[in-house]
PyMOL Python script that loads the backbone (N, CA, C, O; Angstrom):
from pymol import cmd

cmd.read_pdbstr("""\
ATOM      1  N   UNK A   1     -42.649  28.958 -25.464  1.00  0.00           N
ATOM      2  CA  UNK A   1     -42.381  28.355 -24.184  1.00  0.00           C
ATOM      3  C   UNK A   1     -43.498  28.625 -23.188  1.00  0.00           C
ATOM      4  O   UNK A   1     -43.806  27.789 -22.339  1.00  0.00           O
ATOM      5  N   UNK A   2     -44.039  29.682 -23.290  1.00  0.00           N
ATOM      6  CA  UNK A   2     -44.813  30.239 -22.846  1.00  0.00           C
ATOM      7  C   UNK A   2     -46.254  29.170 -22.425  1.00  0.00           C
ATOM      8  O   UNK A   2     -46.751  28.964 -21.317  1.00  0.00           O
ATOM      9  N   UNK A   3     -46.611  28.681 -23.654  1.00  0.00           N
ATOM     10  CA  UNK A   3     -47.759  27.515 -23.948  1.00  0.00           C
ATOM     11  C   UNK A   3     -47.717  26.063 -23.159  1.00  0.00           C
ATOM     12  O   UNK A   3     -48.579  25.273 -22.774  1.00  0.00           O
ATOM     13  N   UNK A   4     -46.017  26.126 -23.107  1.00  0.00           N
ATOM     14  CA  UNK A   4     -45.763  24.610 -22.421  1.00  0.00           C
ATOM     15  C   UNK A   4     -45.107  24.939 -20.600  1.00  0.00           C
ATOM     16  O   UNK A   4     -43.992  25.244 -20.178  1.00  0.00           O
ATOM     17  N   UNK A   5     -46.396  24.697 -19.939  1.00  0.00           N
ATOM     18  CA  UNK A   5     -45.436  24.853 -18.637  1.00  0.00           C
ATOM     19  C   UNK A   5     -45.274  23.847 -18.310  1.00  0.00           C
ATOM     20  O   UNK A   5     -45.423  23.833 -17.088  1.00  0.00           O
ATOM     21  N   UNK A   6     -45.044  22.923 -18.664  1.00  0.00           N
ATOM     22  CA  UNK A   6     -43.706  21.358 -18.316  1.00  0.00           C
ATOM     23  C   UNK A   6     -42.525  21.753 -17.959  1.00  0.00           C
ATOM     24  O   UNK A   6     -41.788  21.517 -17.002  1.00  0.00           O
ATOM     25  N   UNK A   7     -42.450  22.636 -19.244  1.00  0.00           N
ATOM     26  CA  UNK A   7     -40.627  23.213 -19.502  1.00  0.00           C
ATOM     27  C   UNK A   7     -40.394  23.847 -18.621  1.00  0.00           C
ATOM     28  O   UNK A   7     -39.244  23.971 -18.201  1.00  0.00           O
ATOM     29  N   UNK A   8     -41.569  24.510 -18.018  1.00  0.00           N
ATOM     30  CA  UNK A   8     -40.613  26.100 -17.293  1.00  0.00           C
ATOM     31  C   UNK A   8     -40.452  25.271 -15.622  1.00  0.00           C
ATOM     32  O   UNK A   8     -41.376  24.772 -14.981  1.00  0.00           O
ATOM     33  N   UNK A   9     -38.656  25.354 -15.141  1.00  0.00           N
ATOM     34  CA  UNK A   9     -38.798  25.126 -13.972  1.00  0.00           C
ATOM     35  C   UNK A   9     -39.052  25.826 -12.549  1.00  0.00           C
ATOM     36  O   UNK A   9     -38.672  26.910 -12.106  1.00  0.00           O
ATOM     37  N   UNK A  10     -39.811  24.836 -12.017  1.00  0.00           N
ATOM     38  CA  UNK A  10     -40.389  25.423 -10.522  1.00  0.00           C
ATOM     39  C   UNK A  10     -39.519  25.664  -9.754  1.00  0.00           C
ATOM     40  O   UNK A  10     -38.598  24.915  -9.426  1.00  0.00           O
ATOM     41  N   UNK A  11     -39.712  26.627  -9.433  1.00  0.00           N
ATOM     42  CA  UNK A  11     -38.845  27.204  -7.872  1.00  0.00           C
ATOM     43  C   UNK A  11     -38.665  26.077  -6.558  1.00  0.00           C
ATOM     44  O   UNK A  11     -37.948  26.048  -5.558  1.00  0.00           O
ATOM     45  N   UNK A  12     -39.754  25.147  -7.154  1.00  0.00           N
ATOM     46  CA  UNK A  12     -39.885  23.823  -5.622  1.00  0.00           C
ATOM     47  C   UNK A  12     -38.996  22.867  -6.452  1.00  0.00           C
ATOM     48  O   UNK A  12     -38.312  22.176  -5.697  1.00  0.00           O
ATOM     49  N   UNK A  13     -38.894  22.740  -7.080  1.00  0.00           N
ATOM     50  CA  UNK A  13     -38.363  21.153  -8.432  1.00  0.00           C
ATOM     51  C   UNK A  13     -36.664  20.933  -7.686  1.00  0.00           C
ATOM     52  O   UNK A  13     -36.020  19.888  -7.787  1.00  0.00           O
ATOM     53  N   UNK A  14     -36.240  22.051  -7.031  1.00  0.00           N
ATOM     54  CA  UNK A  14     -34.648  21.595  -6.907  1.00  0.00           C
ATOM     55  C   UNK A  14     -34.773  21.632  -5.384  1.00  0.00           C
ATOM     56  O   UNK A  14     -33.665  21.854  -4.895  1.00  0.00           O
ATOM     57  N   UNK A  15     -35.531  21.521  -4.654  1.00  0.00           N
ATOM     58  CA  UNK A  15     -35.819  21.189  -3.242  1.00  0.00           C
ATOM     59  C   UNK A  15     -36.238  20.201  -3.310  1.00  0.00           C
ATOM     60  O   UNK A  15     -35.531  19.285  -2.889  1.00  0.00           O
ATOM     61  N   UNK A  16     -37.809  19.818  -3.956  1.00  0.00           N
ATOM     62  CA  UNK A  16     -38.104  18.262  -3.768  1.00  0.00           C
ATOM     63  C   UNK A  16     -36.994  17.558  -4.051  1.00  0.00           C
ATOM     64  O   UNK A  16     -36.638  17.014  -3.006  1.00  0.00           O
ATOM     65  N   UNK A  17     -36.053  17.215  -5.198  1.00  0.00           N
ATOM     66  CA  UNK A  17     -35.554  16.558  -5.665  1.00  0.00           C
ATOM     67  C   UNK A  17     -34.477  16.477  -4.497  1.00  0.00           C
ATOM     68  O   UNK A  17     -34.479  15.372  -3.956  1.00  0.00           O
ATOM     69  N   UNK A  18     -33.706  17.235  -4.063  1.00  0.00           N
ATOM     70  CA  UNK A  18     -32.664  16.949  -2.693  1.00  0.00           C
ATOM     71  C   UNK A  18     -33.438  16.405  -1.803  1.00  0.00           C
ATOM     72  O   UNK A  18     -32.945  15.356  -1.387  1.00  0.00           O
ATOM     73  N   UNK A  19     -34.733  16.742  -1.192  1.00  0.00           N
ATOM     74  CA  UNK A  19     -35.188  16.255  -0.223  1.00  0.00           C
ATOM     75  C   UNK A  19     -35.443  14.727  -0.879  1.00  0.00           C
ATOM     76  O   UNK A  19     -34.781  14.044  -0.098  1.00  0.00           O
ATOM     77  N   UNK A  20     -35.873  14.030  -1.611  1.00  0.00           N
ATOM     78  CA  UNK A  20     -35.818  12.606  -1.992  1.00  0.00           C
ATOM     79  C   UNK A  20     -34.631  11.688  -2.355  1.00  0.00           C
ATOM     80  O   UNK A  20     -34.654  10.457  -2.369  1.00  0.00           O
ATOM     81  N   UNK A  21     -33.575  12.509  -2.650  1.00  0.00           N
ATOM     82  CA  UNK A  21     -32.475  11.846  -2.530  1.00  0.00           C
ATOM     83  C   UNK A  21     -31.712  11.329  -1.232  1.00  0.00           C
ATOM     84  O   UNK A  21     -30.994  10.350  -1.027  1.00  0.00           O
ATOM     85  N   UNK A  22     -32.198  12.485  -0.361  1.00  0.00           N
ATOM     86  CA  UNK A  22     -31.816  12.170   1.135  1.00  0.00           C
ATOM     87  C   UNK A  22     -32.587  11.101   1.905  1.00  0.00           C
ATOM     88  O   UNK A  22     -32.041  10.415   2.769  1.00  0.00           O
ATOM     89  N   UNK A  23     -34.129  10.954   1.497  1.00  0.00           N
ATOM     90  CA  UNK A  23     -34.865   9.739   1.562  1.00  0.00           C
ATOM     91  C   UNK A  23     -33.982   8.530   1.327  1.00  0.00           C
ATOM     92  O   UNK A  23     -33.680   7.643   2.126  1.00  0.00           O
ATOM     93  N   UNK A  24     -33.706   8.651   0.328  1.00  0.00           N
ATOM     94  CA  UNK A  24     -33.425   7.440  -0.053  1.00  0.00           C
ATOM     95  C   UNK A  24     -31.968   6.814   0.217  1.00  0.00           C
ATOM     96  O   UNK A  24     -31.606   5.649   0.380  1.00  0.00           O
ATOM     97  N   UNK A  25     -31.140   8.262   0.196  1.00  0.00           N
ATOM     98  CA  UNK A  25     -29.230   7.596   0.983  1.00  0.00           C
ATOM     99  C   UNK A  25     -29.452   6.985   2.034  1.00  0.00           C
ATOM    100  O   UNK A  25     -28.678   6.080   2.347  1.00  0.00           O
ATOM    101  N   UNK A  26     -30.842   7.385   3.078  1.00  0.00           N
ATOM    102  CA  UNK A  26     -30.513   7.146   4.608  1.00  0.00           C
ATOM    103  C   UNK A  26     -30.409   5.747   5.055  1.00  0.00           C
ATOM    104  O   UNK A  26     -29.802   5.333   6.042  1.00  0.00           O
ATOM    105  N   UNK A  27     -31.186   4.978   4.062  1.00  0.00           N
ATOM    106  CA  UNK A  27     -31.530   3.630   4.241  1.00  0.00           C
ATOM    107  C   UNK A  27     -30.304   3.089   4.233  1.00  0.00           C
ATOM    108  O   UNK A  27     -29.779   2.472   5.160  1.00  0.00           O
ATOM    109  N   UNK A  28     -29.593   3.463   2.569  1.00  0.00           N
ATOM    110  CA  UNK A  28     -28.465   2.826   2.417  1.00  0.00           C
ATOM    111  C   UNK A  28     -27.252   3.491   2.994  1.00  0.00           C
ATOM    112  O   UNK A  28     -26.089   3.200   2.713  1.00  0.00           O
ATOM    113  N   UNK A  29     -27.679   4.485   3.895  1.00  0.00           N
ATOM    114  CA  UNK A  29     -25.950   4.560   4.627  1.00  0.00           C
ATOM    115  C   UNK A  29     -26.403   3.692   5.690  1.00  0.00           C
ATOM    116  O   UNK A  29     -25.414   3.095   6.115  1.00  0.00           O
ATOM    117  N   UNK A  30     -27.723   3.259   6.478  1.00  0.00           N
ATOM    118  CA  UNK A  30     -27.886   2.834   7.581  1.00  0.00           C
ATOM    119  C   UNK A  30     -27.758   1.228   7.743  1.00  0.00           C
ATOM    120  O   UNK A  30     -27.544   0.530   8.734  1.00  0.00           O
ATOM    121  N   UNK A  31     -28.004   0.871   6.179  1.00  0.00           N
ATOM    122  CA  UNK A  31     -27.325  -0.873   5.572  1.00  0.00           C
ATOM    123  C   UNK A  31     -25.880  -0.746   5.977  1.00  0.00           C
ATOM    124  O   UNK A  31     -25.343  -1.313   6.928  1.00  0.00           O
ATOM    125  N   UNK A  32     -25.436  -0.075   5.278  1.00  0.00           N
ATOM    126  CA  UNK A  32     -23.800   0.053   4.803  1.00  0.00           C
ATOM    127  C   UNK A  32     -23.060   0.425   6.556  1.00  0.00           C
ATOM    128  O   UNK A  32     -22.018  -0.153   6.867  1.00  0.00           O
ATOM    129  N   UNK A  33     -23.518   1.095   7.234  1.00  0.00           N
ATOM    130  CA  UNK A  33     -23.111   1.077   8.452  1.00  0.00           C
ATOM    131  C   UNK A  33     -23.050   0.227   9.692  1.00  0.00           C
ATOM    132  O   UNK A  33     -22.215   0.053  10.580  1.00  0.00           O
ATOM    133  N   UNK A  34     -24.668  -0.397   9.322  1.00  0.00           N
ATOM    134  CA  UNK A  34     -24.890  -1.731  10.278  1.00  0.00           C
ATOM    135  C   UNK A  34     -24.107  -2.739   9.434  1.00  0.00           C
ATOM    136  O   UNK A  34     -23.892  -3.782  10.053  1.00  0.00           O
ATOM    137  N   UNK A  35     -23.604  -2.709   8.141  1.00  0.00           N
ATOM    138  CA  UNK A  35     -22.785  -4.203   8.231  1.00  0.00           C
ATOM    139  C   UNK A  35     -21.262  -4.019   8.324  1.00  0.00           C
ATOM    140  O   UNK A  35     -20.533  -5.003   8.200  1.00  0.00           O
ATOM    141  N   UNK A  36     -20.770  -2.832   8.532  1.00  0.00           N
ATOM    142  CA  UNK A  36     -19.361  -2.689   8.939  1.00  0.00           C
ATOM    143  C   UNK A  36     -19.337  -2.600  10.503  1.00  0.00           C
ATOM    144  O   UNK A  36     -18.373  -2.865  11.221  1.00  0.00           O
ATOM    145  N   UNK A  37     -20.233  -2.294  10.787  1.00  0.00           N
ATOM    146  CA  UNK A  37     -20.575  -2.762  12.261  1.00  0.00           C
ATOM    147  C   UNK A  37     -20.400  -4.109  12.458  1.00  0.00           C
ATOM    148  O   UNK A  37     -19.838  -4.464  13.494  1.00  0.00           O
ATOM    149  N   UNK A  38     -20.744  -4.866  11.725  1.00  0.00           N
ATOM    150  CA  UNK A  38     -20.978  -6.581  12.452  1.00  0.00           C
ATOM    151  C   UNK A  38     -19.719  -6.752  11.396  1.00  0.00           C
ATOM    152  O   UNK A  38     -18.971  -7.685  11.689  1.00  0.00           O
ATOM    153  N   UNK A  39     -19.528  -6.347  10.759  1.00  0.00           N
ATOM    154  CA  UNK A  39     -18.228  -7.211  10.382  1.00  0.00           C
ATOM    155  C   UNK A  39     -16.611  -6.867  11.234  1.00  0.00           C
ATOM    156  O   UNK A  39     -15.648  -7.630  11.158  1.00  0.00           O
ATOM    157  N   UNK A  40     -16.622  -5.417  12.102  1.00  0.00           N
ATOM    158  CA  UNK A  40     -16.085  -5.072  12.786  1.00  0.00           C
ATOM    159  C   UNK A  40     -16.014  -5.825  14.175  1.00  0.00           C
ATOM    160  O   UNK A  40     -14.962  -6.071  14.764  1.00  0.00           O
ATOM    161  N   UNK A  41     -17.083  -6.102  14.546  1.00  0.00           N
ATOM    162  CA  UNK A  41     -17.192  -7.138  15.829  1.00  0.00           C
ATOM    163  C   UNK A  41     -17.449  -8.236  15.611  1.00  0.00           C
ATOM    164  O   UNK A  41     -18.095  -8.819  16.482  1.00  0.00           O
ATOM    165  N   UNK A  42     -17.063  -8.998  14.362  1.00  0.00           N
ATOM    166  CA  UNK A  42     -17.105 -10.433  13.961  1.00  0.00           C
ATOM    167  C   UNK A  42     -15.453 -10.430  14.232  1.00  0.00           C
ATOM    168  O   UNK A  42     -14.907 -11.169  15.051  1.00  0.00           O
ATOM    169  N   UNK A  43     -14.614  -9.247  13.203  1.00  0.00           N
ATOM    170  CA  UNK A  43     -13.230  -9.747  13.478  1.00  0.00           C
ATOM    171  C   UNK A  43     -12.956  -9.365  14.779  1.00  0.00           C
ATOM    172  O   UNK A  43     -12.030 -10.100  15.123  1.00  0.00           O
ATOM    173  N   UNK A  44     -13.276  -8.535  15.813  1.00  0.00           N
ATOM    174  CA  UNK A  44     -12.571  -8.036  17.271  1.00  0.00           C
ATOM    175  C   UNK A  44     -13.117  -9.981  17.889  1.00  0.00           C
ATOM    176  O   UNK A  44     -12.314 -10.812  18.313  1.00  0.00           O
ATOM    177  N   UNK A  45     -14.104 -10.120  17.788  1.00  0.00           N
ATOM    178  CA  UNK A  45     -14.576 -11.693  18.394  1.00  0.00           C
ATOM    179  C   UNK A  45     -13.744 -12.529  17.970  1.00  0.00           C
ATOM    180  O   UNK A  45     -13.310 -13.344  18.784  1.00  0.00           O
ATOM    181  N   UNK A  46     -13.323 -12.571  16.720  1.00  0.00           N
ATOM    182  CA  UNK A  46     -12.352 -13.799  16.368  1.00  0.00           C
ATOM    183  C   UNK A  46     -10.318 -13.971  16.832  1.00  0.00           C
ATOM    184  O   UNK A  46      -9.479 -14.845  17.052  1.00  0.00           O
ATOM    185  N   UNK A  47     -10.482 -12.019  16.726  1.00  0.00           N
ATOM    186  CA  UNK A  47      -9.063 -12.456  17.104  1.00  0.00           C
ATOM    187  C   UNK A  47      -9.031 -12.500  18.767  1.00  0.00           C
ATOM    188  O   UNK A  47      -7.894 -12.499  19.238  1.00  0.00           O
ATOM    189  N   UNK A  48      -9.851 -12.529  19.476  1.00  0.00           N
ATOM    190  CA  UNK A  48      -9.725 -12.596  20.276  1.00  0.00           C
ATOM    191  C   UNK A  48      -9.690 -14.072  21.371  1.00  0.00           C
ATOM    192  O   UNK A  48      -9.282 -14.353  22.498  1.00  0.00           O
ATOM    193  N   UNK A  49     -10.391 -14.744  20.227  1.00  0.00           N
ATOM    194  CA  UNK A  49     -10.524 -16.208  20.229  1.00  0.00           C
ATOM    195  C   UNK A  49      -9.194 -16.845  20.346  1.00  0.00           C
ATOM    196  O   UNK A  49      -9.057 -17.795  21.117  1.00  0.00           O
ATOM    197  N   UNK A  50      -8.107 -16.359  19.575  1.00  0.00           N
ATOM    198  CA  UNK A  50      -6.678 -16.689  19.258  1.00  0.00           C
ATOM    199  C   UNK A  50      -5.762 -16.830  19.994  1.00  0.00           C
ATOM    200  O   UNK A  50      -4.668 -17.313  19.704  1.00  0.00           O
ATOM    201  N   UNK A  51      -6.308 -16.199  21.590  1.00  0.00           N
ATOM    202  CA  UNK A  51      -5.562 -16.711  23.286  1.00  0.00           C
ATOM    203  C   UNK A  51      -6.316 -17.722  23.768  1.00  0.00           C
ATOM    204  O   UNK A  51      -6.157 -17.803  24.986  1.00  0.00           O
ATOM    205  N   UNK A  52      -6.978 -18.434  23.395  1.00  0.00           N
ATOM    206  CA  UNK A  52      -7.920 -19.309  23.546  1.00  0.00           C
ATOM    207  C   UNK A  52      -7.384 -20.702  23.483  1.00  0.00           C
ATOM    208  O   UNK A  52      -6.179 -20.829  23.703  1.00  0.00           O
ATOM    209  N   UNK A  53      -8.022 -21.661  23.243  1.00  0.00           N
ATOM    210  CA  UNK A  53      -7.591 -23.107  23.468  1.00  0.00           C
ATOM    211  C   UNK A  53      -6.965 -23.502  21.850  1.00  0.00           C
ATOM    212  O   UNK A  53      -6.457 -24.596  21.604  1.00  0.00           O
ATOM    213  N   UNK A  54      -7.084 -22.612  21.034  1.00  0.00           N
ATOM    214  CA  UNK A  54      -6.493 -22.178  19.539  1.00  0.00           C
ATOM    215  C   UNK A  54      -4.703 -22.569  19.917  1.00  0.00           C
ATOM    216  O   UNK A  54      -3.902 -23.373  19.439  1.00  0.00           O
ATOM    217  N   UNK A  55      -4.641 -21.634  20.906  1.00  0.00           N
ATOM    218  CA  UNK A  55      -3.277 -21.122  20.880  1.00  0.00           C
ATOM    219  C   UNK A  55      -2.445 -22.206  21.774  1.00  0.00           C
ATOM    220  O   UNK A  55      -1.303 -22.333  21.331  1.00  0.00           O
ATOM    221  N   UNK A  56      -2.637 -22.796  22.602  1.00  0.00           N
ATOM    222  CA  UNK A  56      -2.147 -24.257  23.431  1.00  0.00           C
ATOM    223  C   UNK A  56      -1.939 -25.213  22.362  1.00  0.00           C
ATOM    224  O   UNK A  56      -0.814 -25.711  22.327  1.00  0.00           O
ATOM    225  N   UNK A  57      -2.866 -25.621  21.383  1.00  0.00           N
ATOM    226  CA  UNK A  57      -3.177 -26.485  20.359  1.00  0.00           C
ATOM    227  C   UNK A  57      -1.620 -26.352  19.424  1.00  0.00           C
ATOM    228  O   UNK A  57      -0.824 -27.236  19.106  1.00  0.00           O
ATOM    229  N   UNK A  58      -1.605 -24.906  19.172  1.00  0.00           N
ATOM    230  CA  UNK A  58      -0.860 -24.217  18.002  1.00  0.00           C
ATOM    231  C   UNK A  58       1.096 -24.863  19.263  1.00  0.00           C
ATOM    232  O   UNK A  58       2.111 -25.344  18.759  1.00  0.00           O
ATOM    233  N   UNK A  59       0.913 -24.632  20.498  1.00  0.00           N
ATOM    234  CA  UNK A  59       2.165 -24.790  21.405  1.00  0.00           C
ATOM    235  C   UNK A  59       2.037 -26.294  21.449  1.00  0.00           C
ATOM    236  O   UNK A  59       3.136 -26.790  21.695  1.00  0.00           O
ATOM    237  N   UNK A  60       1.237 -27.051  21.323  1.00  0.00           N
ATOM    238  CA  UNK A  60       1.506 -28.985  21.529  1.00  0.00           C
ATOM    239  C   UNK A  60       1.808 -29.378  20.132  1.00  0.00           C
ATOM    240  O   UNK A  60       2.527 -30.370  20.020  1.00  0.00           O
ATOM    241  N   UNK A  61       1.330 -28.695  18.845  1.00  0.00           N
ATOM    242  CA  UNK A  61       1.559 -28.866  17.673  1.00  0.00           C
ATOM    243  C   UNK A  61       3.066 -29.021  17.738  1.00  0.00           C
ATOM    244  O   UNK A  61       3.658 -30.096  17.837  1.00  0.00           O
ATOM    245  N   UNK A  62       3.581 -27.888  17.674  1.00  0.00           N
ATOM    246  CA  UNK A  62       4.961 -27.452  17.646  1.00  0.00           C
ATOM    247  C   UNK A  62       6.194 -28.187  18.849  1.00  0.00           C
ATOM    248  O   UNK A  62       7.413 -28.344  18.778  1.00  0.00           O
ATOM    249  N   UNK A  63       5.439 -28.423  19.629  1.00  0.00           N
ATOM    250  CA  UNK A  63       6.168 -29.650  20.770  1.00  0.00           C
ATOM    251  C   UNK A  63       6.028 -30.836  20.133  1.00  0.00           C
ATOM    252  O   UNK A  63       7.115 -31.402  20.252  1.00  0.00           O
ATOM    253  N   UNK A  64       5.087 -31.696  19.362  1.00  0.00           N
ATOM    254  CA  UNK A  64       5.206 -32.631  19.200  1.00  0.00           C
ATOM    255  C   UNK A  64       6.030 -32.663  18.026  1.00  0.00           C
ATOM    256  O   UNK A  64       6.935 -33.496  17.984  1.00  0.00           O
ATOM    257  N   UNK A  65       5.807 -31.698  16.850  1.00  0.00           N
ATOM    258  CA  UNK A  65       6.745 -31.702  15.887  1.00  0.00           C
ATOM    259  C   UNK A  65       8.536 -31.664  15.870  1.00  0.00           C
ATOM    260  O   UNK A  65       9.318 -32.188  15.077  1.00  0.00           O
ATOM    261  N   UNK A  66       8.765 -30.894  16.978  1.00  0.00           N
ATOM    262  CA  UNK A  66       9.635 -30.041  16.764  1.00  0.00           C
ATOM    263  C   UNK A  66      10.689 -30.797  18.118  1.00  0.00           C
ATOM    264  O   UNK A  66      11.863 -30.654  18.461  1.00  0.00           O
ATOM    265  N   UNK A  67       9.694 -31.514  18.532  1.00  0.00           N
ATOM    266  CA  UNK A  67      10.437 -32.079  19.982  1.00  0.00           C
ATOM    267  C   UNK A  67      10.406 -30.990  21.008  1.00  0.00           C
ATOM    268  O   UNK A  67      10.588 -29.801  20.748  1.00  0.00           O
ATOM    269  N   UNK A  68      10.154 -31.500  22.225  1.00  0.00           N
ATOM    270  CA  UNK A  68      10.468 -30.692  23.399  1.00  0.00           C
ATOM    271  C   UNK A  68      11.919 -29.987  23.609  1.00  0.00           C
ATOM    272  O   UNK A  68      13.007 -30.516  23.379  1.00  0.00           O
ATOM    273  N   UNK A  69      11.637 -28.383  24.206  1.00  0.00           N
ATOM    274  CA  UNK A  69      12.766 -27.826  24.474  1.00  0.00           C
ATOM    275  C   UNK A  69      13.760 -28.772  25.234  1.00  0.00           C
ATOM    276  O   UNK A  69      13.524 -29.745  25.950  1.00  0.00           O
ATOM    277  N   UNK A  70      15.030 -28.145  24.831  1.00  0.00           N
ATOM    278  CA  UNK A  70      16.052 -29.540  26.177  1.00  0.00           C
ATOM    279  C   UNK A  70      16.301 -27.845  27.242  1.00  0.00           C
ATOM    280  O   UNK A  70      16.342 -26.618  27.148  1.00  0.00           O
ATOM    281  N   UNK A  71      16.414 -29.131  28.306  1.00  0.00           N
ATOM    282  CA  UNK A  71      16.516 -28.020  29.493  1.00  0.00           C
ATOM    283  C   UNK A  71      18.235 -27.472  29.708  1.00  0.00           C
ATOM    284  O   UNK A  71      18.571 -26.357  30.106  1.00  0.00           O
ATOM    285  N   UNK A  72      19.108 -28.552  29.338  1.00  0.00           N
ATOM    286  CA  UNK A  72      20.351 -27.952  29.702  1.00  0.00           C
ATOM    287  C   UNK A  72      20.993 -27.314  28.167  1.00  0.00           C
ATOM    288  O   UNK A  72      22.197 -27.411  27.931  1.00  0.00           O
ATOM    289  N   UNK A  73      20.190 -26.768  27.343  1.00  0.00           N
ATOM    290  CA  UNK A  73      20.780 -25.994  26.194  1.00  0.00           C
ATOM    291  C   UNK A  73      21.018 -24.185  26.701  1.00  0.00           C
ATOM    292  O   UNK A  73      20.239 -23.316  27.094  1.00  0.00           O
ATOM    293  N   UNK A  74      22.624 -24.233  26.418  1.00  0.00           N
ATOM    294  CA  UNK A  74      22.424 -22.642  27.226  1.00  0.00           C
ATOM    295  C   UNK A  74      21.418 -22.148  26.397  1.00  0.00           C
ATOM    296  O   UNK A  74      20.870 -22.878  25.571  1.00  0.00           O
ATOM    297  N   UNK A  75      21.048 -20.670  26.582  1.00  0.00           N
ATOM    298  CA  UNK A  75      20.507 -19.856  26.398  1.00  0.00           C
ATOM    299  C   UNK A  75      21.293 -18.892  25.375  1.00  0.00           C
ATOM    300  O   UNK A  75      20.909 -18.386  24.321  1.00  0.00           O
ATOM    301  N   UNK A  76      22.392 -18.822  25.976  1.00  0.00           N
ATOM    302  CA  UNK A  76      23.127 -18.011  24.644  1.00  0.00           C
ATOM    303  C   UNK A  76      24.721 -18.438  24.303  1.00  0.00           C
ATOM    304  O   UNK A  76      25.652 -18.710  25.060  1.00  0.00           O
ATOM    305  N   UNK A  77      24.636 -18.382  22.912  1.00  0.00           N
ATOM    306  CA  UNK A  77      25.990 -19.082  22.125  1.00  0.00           C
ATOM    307  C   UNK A  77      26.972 -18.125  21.832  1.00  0.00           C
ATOM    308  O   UNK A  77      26.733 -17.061  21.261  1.00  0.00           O
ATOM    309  N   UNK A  78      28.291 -18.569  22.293  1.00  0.00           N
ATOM    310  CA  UNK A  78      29.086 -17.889  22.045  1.00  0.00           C
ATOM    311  C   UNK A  78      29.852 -18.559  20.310  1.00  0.00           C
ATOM    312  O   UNK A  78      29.754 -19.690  19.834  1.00  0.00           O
ATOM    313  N   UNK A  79      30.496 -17.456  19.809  1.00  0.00           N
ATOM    314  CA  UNK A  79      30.821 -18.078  18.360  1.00  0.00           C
ATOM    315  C   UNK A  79      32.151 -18.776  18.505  1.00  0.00           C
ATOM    316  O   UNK A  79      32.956 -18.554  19.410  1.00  0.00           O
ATOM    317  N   UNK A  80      32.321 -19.752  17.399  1.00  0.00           N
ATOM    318  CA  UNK A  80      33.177 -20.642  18.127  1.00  0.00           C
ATOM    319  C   UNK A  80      34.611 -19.810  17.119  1.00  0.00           C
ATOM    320  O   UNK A  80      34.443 -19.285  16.018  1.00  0.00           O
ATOM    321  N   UNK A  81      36.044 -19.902  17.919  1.00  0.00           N
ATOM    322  CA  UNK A  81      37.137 -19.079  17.513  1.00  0.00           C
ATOM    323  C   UNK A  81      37.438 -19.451  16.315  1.00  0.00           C
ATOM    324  O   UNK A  81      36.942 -20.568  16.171  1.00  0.00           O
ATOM    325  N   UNK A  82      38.057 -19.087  15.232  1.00  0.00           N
ATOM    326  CA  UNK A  82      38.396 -19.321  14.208  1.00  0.00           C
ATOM    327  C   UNK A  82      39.492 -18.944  13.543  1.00  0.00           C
ATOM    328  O   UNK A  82      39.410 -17.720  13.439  1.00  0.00           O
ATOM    329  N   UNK A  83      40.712 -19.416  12.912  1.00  0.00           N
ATOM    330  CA  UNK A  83      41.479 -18.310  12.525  1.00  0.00           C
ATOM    331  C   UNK A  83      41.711 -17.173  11.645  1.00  0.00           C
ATOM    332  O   UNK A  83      42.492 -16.224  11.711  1.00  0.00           O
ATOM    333  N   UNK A  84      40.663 -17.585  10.650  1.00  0.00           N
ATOM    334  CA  UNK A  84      40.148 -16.631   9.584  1.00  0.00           C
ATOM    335  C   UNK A  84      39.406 -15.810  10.150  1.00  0.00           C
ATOM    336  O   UNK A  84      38.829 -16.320  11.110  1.00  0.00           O
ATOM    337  N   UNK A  85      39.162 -14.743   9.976  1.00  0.00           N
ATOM    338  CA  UNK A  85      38.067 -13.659  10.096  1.00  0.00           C
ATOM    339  C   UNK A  85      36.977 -13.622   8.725  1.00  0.00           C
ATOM    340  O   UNK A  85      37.494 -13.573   7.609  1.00  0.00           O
ATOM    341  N   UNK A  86      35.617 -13.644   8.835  1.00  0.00           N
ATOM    342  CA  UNK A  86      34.581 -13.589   7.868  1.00  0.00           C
ATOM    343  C   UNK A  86      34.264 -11.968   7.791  1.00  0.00           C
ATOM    344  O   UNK A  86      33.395 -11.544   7.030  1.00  0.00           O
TER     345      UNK A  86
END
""", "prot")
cmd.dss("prot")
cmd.show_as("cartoon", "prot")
cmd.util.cbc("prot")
cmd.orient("prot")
């Protein structure tokens, strides 16, 4: 072993090697962070869009489908008497 110093490891060999791995995560945590970034403020932008002229659209939809509320429908129903009990 003695003959081959390839084999024998350096006291520096397990420092360089951490220090280049850290090279190289930084990039890709700094990808991986800037696009959860924009994909985070792509969705806060969109739902926010959704009080918007979205949402009137979504209330004339449903009026035209569904017919306009009637104004003299009470508000709350009483059940009508029966002689059976359910």
């Amino acid at each position: 072993m003695a003959s081959f110093p390839d084999l024998r490891p350096g006291s520096r060999s397990a420092k360089a090697e951490s220090e280049a791995a850290r090279r190289k995560r930084t990039p890709v945590l700094l990808a991986v962070s800037a696009a959860l970034l924009l994909t985070a403020f792509l969705a806060v932008s969109e739902l926010a869009t959704l009080r918007g002229a979205k949402a009137h659209d979504a209330s004339a939809f449903l009026t035209r489908e569904l017919d306009p509320p009637l104004d003299h429908a009470p508000l709350v129903r009483t059940p009508a008497r029966s002689g059976s009990s359910a």
